[in-house]
PAPAVEX-979119 format. One record per residue: residue in one letter; residue number from 1; x, y, z of N, C-alpha, C in turn. Coordinates in steps of 0.05 Angstrom, whole numbers. Layout:
BEGIN
<'A', NUM, <X, Y, Z>, <X, Y, Z>, <X, Y, Z>>
...
! end
This chain:
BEGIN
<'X', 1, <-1043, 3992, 562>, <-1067, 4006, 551>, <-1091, 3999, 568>>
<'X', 2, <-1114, 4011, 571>, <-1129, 4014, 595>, <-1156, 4002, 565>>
<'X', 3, <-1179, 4003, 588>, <-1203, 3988, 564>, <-1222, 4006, 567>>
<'X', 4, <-1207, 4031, 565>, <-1226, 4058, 563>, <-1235, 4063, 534>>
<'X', 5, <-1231, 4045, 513>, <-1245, 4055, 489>, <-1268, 4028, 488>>
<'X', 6, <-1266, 4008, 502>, <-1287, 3997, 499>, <-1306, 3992, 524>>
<'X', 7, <-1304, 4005, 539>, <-1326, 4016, 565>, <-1331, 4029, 546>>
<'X', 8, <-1326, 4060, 532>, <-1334, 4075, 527>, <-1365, 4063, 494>>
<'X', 9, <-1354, 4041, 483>, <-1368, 4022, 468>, <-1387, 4018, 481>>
<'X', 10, <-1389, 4000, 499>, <-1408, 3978, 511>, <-1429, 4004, 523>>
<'X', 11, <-1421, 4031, 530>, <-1438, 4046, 547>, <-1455, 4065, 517>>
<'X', 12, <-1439, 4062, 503>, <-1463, 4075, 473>, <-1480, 4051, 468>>
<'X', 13, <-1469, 4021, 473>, <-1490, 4010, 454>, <-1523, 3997, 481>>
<'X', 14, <-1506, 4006, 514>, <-1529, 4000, 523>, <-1553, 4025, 526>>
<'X', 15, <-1532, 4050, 509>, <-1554, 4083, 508>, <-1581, 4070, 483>>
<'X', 16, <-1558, 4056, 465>, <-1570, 4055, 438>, <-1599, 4022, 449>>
<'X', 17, <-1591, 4004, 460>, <-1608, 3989, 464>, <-1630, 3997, 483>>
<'X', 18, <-1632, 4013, 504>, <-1654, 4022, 523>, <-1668, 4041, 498>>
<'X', 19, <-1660, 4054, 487>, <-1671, 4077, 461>, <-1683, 4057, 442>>
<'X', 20, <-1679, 4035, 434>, <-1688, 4011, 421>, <-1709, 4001, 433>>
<'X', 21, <-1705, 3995, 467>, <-1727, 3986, 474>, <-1745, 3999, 488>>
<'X', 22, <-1741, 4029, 486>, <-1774, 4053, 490>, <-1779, 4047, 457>>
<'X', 23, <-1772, 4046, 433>, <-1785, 4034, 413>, <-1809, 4020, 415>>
<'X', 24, <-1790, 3996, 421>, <-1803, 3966, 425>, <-1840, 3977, 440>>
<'X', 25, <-1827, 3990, 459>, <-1857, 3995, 479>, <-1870, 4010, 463>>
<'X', 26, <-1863, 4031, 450>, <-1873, 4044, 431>, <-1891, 4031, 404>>
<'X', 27, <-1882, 4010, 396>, <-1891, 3997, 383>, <-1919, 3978, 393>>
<'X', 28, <-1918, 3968, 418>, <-1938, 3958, 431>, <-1958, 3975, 438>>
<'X', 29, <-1959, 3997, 439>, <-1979, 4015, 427>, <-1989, 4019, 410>>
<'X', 30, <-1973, 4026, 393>, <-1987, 4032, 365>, <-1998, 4008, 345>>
<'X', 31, <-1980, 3981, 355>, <-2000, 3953, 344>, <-2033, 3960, 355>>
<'X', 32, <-2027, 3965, 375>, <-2060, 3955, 401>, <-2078, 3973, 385>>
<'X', 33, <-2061, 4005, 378>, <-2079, 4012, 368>, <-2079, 4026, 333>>
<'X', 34, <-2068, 3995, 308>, <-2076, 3993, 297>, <-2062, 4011, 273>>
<'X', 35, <-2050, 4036, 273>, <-2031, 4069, 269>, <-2018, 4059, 246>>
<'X', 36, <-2021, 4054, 225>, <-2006, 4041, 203>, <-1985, 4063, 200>>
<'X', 37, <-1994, 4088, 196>, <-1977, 4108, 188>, <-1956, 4107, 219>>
<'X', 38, <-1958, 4106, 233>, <-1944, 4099, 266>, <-1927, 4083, 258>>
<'X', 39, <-1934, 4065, 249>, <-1921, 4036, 245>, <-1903, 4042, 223>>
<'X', 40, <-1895, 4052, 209>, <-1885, 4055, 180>, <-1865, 4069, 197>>
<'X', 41, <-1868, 4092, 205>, <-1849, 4111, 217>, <-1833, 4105, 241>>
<'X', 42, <-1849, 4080, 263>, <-1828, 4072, 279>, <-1812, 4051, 262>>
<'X', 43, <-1825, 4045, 236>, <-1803, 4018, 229>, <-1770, 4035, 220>>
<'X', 44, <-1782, 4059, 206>, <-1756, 4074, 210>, <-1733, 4081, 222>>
<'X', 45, <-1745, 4081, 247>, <-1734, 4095, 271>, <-1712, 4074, 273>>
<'X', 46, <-1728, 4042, 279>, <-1722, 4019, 279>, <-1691, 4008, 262>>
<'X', 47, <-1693, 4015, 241>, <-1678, 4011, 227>, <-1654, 4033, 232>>
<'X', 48, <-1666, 4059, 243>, <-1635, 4071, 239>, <-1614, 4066, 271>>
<'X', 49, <-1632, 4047, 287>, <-1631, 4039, 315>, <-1610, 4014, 306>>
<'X', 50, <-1619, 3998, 297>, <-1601, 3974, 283>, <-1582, 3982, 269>>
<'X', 51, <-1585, 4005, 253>, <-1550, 4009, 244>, <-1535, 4017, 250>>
<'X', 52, <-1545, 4038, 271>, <-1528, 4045, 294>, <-1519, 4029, 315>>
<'X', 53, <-1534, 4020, 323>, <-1517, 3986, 335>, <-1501, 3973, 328>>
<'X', 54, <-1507, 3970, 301>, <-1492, 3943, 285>, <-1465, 3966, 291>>
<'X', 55, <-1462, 3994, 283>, <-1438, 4004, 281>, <-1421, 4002, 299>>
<'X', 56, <-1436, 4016, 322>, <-1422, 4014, 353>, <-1408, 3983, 359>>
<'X', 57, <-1428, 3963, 358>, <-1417, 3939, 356>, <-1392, 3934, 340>>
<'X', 58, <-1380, 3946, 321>, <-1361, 3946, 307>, <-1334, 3959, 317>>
<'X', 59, <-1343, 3985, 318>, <-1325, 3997, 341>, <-1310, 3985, 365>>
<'X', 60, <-1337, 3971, 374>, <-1329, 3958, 398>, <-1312, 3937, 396>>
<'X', 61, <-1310, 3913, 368>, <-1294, 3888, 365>, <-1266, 3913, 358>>
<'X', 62, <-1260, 3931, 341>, <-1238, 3950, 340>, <-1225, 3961, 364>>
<'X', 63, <-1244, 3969, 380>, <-1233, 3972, 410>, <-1220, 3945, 420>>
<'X', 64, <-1238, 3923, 422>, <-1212, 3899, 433>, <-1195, 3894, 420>>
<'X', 65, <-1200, 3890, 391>, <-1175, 3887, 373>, <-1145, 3899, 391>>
<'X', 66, <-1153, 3932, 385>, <-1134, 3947, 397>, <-1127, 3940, 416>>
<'X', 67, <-1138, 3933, 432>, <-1141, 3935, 467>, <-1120, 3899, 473>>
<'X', 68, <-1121, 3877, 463>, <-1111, 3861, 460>, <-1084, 3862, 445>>
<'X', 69, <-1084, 3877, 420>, <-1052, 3881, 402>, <-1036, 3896, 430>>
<'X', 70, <-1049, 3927, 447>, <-1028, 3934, 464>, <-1025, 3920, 472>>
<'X', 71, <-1027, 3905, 487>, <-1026, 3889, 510>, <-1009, 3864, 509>>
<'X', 72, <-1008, 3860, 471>, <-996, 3832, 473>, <-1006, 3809, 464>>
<'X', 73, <-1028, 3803, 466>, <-1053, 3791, 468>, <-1065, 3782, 445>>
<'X', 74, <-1057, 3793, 414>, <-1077, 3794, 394>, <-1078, 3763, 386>>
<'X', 75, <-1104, 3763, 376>, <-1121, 3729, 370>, <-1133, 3720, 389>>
<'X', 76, <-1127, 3730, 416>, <-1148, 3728, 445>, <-1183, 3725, 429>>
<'X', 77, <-1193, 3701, 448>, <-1214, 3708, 436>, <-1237, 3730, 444>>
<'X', 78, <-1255, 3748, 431>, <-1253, 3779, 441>, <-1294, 3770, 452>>
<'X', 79, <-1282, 3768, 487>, <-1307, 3757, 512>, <-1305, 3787, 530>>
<'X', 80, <-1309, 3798, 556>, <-1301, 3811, 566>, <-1292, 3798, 594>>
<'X', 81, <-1291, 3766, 590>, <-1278, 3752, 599>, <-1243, 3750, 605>>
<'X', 82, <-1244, 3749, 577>, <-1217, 3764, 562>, <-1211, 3780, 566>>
<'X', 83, <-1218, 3806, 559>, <-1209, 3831, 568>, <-1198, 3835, 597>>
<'X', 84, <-1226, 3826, 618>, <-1220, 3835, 651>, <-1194, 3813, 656>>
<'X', 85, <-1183, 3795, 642>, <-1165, 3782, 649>, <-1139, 3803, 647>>
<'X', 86, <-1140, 3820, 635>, <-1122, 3842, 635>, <-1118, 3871, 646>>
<'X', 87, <-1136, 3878, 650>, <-1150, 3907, 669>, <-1141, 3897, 699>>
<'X', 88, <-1146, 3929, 703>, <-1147, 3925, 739>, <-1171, 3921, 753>>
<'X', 89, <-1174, 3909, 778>, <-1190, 3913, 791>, <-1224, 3935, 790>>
<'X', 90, <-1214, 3957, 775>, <-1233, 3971, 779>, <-1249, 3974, 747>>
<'X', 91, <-1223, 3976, 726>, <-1241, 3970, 703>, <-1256, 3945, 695>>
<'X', 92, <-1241, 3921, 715>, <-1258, 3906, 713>, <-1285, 3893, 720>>
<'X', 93, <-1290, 3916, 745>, <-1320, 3924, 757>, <-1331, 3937, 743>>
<'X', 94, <-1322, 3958, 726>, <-1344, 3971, 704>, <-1349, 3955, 675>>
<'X', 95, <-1329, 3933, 668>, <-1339, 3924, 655>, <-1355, 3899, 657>>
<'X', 96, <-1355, 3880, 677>, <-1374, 3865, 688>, <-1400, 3881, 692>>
<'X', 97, <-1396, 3904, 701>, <-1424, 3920, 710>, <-1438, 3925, 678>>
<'X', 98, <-1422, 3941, 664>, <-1436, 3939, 632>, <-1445, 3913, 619>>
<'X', 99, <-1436, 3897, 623>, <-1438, 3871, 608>, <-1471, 3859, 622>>
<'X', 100, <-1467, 3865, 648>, <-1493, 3855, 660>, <-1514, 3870, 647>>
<'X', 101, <-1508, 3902, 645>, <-1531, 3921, 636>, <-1538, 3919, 611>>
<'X', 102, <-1521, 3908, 601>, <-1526, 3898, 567>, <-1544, 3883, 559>>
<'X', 103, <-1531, 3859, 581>, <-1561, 3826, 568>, <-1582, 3834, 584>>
<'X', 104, <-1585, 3860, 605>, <-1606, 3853, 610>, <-1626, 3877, 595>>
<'X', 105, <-1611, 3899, 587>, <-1628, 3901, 553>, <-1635, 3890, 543>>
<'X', 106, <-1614, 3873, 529>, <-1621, 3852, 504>, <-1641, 3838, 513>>
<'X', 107, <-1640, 3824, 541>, <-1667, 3811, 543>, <-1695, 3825, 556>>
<'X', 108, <-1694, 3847, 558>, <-1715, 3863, 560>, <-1730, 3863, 533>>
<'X', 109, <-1708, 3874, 509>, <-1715, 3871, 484>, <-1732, 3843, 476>>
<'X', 110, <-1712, 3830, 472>, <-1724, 3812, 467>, <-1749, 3801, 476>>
<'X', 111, <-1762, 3796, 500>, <-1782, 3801, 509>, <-1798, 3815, 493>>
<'X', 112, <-1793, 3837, 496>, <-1816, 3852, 484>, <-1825, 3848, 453>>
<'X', 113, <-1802, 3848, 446>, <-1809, 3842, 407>, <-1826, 3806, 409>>
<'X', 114, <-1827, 3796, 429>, <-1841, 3764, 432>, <-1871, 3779, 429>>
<'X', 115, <-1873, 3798, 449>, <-1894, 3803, 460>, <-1912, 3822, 421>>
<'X', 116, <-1896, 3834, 416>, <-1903, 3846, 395>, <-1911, 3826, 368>>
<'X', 117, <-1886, 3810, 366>, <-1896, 3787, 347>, <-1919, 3777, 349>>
<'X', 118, <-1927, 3771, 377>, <-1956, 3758, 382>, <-1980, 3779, 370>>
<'X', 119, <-1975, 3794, 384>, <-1995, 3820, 372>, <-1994, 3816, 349>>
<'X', 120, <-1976, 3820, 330>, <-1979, 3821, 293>, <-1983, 3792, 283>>
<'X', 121, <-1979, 3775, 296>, <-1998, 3746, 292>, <-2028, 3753, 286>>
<'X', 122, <-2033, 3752, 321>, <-2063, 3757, 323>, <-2085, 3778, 306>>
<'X', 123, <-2064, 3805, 303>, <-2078, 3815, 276>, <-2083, 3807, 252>>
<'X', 124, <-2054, 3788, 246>, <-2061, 3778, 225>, <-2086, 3753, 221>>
<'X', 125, <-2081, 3738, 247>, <-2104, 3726, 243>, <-2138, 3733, 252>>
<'X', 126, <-2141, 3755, 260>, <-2159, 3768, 264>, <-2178, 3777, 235>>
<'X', 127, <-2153, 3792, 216>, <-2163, 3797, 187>, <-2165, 3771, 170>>
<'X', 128, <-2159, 3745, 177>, <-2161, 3721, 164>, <-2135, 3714, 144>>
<'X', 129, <-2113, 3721, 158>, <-2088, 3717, 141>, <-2076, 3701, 159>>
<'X', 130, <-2059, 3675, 160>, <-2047, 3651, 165>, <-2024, 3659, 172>>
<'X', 131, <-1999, 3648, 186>, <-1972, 3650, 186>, <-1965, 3630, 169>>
<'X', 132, <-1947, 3635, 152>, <-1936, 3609, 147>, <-1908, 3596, 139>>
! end
């Protein structure tokens, strides 16, 4: 069995994380400038961004599941470490290549929601409200 159902995973959830993080930038706008009603409606967006992730992410542990039972494999622990230990040569360049394009979403993301937190700090302590 080939790890064509979970390339096909990892490449929805890095569509779904770049789409997350034009959000994110999105959001650093509309803090700066203040858009409550902005803000309410990207939290939406937000949310249907995370459950669509969380899903795909699910998919994706079902894809190795599978992808490990053909193979022989099941209880492997599910890395794409693991996996390329089983693929050929070439699926294992596309999934190294995804895996890279992944964290470096995730840490694009992340970044940015740092950068946004700060912002909703500083408003808050601008209006005289504390973290705590």
């Amino acid at each position: 069995m080939t790890a064509r159902n979970i390339i096909g995973s990892l490449e929805k959830l890095i569509k779904l994380h770049r789409s997350f993080n034009q959000l994110a930038i999105r959001k650093t706008a509309i803090l700066k400038a203040n858009d409550t009603e902005a803000i309410t409606a990207l939290l939406i967006s937000e949310q249907k961004h995370i459950k669509a992730i969380s899903q795909t992410d699910k998919e994706r542990e079902r894809a190795v599941e599978e992808f490990f039972a053909a193979n022989g494999t099941a209880g492997q622990p599910a890395s794409i470490h693991t996996v390329t230990e089983l693929t050929g040569p070439e699926e294992t360049e596309v999934l190294e290549m995804l895996k890279a394009a992944l964290i470096d979403e995730m840490a694009k993301l992340k970044e940015r929601n740092g950068l946004n937190q700060q912002l909703i700090y500083q408003s808050l302590q601008f209006i005289g409200i504390s973290r705590k």
